[in-house]
C-alpha positions as CSV (number, residue, x, y, z in Angstrom):
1,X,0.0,0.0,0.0
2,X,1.5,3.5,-1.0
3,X,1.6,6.6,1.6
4,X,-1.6,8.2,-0.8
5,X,-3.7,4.9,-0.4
6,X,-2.6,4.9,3.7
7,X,-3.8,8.4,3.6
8,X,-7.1,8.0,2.2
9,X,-7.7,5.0,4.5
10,X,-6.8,7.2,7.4
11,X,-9.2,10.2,6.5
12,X,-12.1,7.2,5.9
13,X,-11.6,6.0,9.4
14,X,-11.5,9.7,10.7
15,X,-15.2,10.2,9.2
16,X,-16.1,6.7,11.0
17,X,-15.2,7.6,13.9
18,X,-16.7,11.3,13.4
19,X,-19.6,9.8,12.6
20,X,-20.1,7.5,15.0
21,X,-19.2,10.3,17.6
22,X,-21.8,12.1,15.9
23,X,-24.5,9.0,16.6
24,X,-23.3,8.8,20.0
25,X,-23.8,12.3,20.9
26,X,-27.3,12.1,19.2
27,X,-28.3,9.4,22.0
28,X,-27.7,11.7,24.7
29,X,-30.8,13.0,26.3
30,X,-31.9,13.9,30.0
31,X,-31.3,11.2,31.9
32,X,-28.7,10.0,34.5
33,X,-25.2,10.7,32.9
34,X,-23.9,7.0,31.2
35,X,-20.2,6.9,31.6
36,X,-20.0,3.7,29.3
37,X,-21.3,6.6,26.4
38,X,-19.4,9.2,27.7
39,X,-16.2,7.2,27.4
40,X,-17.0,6.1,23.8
41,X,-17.2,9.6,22.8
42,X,-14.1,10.3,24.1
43,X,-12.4,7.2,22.4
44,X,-14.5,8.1,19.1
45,X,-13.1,11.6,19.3
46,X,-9.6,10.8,20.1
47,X,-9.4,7.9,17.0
48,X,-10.8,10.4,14.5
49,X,-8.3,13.1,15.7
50,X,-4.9,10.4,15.5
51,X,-5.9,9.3,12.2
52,X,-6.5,12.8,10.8
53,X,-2.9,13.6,12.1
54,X,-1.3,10.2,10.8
55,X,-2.7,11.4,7.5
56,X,-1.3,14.4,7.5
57,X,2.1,13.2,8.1
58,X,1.3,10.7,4.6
């Protein structure tokens, strides 16, 4: 796999996990805090960001 292809890859699975962050923080409404979600978002957030910086160093 070339660096281009890797950095394609890399900005797909940013959107995923975007998206998915997205989904998640969609499902939040009034009731009692859930730190299972809560922890998601943060690991959704945190993927999309490292592979949006692995790609840019493609």
């Amino acid at each position: 796999m070339n660096k281009q292809d890797e950095a394609i890859l890399l900005e797909r699975l940013a959107d995923t996990f975007e998206t998915k962050l997205r989904e998640t923080e969609r499902s939040i409404g009034d009731d009692i805090p859930d730190q299972y979600r809560e922890g998601r978002m943060d690991a959704f957030g945190w993927a999309a960001t490292y592979c949006r910086l692995l790609a840019e160093r493609k």
